[in-house]
C-alpha positions as CSV (number, residue, x, y, z in Angstrom):
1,X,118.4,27.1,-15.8
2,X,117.7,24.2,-13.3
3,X,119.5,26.7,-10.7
4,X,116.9,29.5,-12.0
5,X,114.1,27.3,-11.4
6,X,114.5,26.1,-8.1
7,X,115.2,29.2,-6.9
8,X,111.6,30.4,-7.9
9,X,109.6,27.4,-6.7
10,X,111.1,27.9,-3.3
11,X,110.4,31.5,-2.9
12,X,106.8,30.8,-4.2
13,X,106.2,28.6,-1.3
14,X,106.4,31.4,0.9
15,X,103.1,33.8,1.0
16,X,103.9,37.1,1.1
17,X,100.3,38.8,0.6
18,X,100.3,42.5,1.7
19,X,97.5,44.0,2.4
20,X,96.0,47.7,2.3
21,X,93.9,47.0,5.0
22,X,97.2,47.9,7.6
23,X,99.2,50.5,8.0
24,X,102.0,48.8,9.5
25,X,105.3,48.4,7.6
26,X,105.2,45.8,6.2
27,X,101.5,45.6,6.2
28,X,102.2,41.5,6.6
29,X,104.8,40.2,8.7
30,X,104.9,37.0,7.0
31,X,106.8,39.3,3.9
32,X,109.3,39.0,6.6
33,X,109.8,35.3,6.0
34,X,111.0,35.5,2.6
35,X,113.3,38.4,3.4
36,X,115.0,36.4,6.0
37,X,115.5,33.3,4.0
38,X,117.3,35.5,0.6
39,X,119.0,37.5,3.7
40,X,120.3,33.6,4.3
41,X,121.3,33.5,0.8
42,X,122.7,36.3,-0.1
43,X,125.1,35.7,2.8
44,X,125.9,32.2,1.8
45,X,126.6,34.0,-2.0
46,X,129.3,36.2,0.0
47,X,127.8,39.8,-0.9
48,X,128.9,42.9,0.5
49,X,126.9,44.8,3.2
50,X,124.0,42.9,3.9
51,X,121.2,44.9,5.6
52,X,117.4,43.6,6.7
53,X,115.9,46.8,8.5
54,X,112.5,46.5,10.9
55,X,110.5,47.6,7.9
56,X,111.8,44.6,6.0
57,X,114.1,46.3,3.5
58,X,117.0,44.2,2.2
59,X,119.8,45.3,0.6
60,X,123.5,44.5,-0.2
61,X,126.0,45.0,-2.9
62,X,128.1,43.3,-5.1
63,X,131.8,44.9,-5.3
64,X,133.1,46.4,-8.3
65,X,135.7,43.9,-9.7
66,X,137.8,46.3,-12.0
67,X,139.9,49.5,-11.3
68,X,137.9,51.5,-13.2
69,X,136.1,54.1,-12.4
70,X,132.1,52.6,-13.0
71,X,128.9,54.2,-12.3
72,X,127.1,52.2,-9.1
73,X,124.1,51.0,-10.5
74,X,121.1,48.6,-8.8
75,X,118.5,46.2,-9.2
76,X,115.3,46.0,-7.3
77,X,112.6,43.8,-6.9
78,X,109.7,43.1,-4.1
79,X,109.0,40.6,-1.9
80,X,105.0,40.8,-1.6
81,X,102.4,39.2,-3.8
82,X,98.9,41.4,-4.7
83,X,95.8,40.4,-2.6
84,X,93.5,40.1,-5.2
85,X,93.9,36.5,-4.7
86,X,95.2,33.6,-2.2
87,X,99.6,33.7,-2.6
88,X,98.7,30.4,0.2
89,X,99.9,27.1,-0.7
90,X,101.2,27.6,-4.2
91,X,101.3,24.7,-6.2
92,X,103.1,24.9,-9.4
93,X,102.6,23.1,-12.7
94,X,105.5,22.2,-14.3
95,X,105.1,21.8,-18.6
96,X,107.7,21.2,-20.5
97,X,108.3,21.6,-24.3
98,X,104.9,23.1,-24.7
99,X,102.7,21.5,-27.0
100,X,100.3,25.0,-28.2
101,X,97.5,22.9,-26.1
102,X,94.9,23.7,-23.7
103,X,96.5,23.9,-19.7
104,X,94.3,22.3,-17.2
105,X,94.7,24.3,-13.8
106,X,93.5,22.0,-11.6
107,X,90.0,20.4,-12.2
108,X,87.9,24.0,-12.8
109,X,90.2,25.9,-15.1
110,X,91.7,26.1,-18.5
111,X,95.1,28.2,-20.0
112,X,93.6,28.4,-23.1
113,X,95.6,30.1,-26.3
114,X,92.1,30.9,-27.4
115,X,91.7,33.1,-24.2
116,X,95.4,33.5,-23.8
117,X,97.0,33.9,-27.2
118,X,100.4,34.9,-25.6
119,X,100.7,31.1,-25.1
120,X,102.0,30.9,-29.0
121,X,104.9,32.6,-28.3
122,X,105.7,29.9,-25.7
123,X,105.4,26.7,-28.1
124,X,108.4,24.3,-26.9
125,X,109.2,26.0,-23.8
126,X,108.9,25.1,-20.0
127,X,106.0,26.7,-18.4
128,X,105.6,27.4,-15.2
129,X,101.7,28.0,-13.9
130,X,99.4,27.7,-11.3
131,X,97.2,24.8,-10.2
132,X,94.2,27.0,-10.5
133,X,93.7,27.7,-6.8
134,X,96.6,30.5,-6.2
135,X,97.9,33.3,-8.0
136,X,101.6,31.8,-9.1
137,X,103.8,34.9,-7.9
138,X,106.4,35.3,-10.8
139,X,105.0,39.0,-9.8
140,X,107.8,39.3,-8.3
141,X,109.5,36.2,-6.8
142,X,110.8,35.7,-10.6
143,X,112.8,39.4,-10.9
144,X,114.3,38.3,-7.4
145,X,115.1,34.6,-8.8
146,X,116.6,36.6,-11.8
147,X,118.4,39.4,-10.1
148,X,120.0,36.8,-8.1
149,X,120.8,33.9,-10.7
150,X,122.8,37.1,-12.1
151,X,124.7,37.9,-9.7
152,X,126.0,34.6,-9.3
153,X,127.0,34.5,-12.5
154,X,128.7,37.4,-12.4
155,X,130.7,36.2,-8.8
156,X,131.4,32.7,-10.8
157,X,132.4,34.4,-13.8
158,X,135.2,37.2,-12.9
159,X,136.4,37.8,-16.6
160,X,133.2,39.7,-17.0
161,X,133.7,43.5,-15.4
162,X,131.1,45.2,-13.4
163,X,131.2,48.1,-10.9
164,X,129.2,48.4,-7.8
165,X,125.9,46.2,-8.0
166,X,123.2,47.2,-5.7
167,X,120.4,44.9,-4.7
168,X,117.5,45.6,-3.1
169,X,114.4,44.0,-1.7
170,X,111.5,45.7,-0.8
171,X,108.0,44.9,0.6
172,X,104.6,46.1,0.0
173,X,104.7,47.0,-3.7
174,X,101.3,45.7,-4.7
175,X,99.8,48.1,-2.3
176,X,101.8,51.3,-3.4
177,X,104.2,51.5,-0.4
178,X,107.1,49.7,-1.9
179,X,109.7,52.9,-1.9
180,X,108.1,54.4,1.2
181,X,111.2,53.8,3.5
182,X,113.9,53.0,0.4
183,X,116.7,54.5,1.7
184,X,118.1,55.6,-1.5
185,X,121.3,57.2,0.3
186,X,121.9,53.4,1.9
187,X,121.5,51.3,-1.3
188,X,123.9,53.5,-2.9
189,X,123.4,53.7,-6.7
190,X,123.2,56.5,-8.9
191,X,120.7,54.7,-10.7
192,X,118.7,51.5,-10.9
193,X,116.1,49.0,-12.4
194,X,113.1,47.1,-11.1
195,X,112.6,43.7,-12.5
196,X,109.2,43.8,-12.3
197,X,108.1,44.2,-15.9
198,X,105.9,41.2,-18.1
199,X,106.8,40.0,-21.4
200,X,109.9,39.4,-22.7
201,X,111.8,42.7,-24.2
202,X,109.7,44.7,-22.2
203,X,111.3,48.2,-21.2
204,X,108.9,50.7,-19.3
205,X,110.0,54.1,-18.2
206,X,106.2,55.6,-17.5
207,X,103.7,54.6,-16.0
208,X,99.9,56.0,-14.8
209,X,99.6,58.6,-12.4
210,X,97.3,57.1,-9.7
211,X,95.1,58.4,-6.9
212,X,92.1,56.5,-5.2
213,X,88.9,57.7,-3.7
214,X,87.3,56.4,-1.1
215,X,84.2,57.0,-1.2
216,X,81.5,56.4,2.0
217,X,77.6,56.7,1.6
218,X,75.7,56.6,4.5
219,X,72.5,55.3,4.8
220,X,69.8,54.7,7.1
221,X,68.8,51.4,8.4
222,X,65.4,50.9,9.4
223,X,63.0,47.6,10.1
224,X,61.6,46.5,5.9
225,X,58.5,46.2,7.4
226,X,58.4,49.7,9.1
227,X,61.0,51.6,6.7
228,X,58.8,53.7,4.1
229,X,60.1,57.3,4.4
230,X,62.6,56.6,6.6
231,X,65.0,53.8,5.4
232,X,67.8,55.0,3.2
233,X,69.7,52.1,1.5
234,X,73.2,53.1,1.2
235,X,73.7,49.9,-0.7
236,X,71.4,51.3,-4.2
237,X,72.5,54.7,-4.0
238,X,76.4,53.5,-4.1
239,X,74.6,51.2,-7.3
240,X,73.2,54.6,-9.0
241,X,76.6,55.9,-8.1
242,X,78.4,53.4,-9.9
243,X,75.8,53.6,-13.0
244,X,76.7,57.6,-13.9
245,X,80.5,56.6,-14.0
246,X,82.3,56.4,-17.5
247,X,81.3,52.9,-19.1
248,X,84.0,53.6,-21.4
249,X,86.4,54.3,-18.8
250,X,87.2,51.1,-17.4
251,X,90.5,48.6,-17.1
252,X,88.3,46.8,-19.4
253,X,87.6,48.6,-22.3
254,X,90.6,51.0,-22.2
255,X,94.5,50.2,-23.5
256,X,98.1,51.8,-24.2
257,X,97.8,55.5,-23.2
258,X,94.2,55.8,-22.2
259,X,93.3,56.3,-18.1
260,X,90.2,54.9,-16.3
261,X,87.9,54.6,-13.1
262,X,88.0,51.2,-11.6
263,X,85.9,50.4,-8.6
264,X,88.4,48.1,-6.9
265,X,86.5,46.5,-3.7
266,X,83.2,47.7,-1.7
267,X,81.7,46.4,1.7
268,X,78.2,47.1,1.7
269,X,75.8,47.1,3.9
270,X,71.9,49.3,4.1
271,X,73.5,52.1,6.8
272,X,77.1,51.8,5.2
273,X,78.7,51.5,1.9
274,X,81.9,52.1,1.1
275,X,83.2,52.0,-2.6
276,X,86.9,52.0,-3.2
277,X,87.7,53.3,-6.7
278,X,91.1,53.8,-8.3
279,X,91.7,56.6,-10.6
280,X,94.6,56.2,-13.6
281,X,95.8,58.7,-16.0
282,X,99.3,58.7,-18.1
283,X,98.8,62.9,-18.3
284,X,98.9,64.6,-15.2
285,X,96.2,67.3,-16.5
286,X,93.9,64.8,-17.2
287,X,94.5,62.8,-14.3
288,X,93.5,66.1,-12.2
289,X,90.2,66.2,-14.3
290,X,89.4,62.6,-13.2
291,X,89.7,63.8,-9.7
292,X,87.7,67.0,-10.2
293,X,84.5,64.7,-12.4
294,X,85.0,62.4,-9.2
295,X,84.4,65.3,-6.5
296,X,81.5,66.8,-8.8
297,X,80.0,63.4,-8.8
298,X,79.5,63.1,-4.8
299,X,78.4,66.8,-4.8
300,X,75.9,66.0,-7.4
301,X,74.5,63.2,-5.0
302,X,74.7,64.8,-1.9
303,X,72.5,67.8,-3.7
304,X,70.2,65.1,-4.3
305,X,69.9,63.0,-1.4
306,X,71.1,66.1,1.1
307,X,74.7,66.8,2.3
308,X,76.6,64.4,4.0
309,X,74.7,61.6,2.4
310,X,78.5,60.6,0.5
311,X,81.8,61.2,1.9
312,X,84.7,61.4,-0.5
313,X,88.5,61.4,0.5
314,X,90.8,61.2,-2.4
315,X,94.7,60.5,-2.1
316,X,97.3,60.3,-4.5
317,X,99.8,57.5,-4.9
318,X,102.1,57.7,-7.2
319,X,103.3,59.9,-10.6
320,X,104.4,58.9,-13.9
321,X,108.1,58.4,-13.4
322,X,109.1,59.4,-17.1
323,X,110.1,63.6,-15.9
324,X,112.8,62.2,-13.7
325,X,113.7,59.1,-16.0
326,X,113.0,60.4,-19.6
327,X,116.3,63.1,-19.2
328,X,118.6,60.5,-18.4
329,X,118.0,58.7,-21.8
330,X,121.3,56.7,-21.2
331,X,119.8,54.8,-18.2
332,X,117.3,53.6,-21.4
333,X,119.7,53.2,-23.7
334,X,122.0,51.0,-21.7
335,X,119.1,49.0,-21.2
336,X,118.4,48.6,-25.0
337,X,121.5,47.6,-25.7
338,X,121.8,44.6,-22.7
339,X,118.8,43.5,-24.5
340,X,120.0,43.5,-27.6
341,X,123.4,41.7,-26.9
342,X,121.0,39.0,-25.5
343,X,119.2,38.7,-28.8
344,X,116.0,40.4,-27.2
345,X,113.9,43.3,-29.5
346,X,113.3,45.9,-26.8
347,X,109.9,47.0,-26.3
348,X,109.3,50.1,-24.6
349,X,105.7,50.9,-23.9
350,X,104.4,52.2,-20.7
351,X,103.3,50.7,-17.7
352,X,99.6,50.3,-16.8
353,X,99.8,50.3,-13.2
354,X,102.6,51.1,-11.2
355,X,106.0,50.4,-9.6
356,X,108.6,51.0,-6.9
357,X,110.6,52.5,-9.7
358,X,107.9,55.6,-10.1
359,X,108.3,56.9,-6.1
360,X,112.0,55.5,-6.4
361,X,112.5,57.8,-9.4
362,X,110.8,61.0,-7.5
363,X,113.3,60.0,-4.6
364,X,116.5,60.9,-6.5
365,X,116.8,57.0,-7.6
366,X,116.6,57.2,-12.0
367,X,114.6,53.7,-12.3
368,X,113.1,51.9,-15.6
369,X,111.2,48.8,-15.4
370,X,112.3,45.8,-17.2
371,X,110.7,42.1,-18.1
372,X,110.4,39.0,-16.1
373,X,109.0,37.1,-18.8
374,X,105.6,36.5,-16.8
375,X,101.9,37.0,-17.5
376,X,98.7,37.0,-16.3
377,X,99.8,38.6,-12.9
378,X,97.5,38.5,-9.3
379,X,95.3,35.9,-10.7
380,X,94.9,31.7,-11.0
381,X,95.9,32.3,-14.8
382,X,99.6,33.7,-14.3
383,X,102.4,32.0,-16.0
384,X,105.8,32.3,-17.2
385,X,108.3,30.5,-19.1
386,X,112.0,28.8,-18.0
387,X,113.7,30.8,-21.2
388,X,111.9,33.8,-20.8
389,X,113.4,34.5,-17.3
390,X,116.8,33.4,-18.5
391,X,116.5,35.8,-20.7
392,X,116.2,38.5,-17.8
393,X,119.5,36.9,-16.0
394,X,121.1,37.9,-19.7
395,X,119.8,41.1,-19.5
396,X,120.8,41.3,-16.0
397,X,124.3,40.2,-17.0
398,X,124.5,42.6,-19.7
399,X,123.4,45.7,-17.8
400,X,126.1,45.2,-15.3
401,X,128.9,44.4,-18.4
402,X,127.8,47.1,-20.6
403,X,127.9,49.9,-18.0
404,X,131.6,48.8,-17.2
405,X,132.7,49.0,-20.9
């Protein structure tokens, strides 16, 4: 565990923010300094084809110790951290044997269990949080501290048969472009799994369908003093805009299998305004009718305030990876039962957002989502727990064993 441990609070200190707001791959070339340092380490571990390409994809493999035939399989994680908030200068807090008490992050915020009643399950365990000024990044520096506390096990502890283990490293998750240059023929697997999930036990094979509009309304800017008639605020019709979408529909006030608008981010200005929304849906039917009540929604405005007055360009992301992984119910199975030989109930529920494994999956690469152990993600309130990740190395551990045997 100490091993476990310090390999996540040094790949915390590296920030490894994406951001949408580039088109380059990676978006961030600072992703590019964590790559390089685990490219360091997994050459000092002695794996097997080591590869970091210009788009900062790292990969290598683990050799199959037995003479048996066994299935290649993999293990993915990414490199970036969400922008939603600073990944600069991470400070972690260090708690052990938790007491069930209030967590002071810093000197402006509180882990409550009033707030946060997932802290229960953590009573006499070593937490691992923010200082309140940073997100933490167990999303997803701890799947890469577990993937790779695995392996070494596994490379100390020969008795234990495995075939092929593929690893692979990717950037740009948190922005949706995590599996756009995956070279699924390269890392070699017939099938894999992102550790990239939350709680412990968690097992995900779908996940939302997701497209965003962006949406533009254009104003017109004239003097306050000189404007009546002629000034058109782009600023309060995006406002009215935002006041005829679903109040029902929102992260907030939706759960489990129900979709939602979210406005994400806007920069507004009088002559300018752009909104940025996200659009989720587990169904693909219903996640074409979001689209379609989006589209009608502009039209409806530009009718009023005359064509052209909003712009709307929708684009799909990603699709819910359970056609492609739902067929190959062994890939879940063998997950259930890794967890299971590490004393872990499996809890398969779907993914609210999405992963690498969803465009991975539609790329010919089978690939379910399993826990970290960590909550709270891309905010000051993320935390996870020492024996939760060990758990995930078990898991890890058992994947590999059981899909040998």
């Amino acid at each position: 565990m100490s091993k476990l441990l310090d390999r996540f609070l040094s790949y915390v200190q590296f920030d490894t923010q994406s951001n949408p707001g580039f088109d380059t791959v990676p978006s961030t070339s600072k992703q590019f300094e964590l790559a390089k340092f685990l490219r360091a380490e997994l050459e000092t571990l002695g794996l097997s084809d080591i590869t970091l390409d210009d788009n900062c994809y790292l990969m290598a493999r683990l050799p199959s110790n037995t003479d048996q035939p066994v299935t290649p399989i993999g293990f993915v994680a990414h490199m970036d951290t969400a922008f939603d908030y600073s990944g600069e200068n991470v400070k972690p807090q260090i708690i052990k044997n938790y007491d069930g008490k209030d967590i002071a992050l810093g000197t402006t915020l509180t882990l409550s269990p009033a707030e946060f009643p997932e802290l229960d399950t953590c009573l006499g365990k070593t937490l691992i949080t923010t200082d309140g000024t940073t997100l933490l990044g167990a999303d997803n520096k701890a799947g890469i501290a577990e993937i790779l506390t695995a392996i070494e096990y596994l490379m100390a502890h020969p008795e234990i048969k495995h075939g092929d283990i593929c690893i692979g490293f990717t950037p740009d998750e948190e922005i949706g472009r995590g599996a756009n240059h995956f070279d699924v023929e390269q890392f070699g697997a017939e099938f894999a799994y992102t550790i990239d999930g939350g709680p412990v036990g968690e097992l995900q094979f779908e996940n939302f369908n997701a497209a965003q509009a962006q949406i533009t309304v254009h104003g017109k800017s004239v003097h306050p003093g000189h404007s009546k008639n002629k000034m058109v605020n782009a600023m309060l019709i995006a406002a009215e805009f935002i006041e005829t979408m679903p109040k029902d529909e929102t992260p907030a006030t939706t759960d489990d299998y129900q979709g939602f608008f979210h406005l994400n981010n806007m920069d507004s200005s009088i002559s300018e305004t752009f909104m940025h929304w996200l659009i989720r849906d587990f169904d693909k039917d219903h996640q074409e009718r979001r689209k379609t009540f989006i589209e009608n929604r502009v039209e409806a405005f530009n009718e009023k305030y005359g064509a052209g007055t909003l712009t709307l360009e929708i684009k799909d992301n990603y699709r819910n990876m359970r056609e492609r992984v739902e067929p190959r119910q062994e890939i879940i199975t063998l997950a259930q039962k890794a967890m299971e030989a590490s004393d872990v109930k499996p809890l398969i529920k779907p993914i609210r957002g999405g992963t690498d494994g969803a465009r991975l999956s539609f790329k010919g690469l089978p690939c379910p989502n399993v826990f970290t152990g960590g909550y709270n993600f891309h905010g000051p309130y993320e935390f996870i727990a020492l024996e939760d990740m060990e758990k995930a190395v078990e898991v890890i551990v058992n994947i590999a064993r059981l899909a040998a045997g």
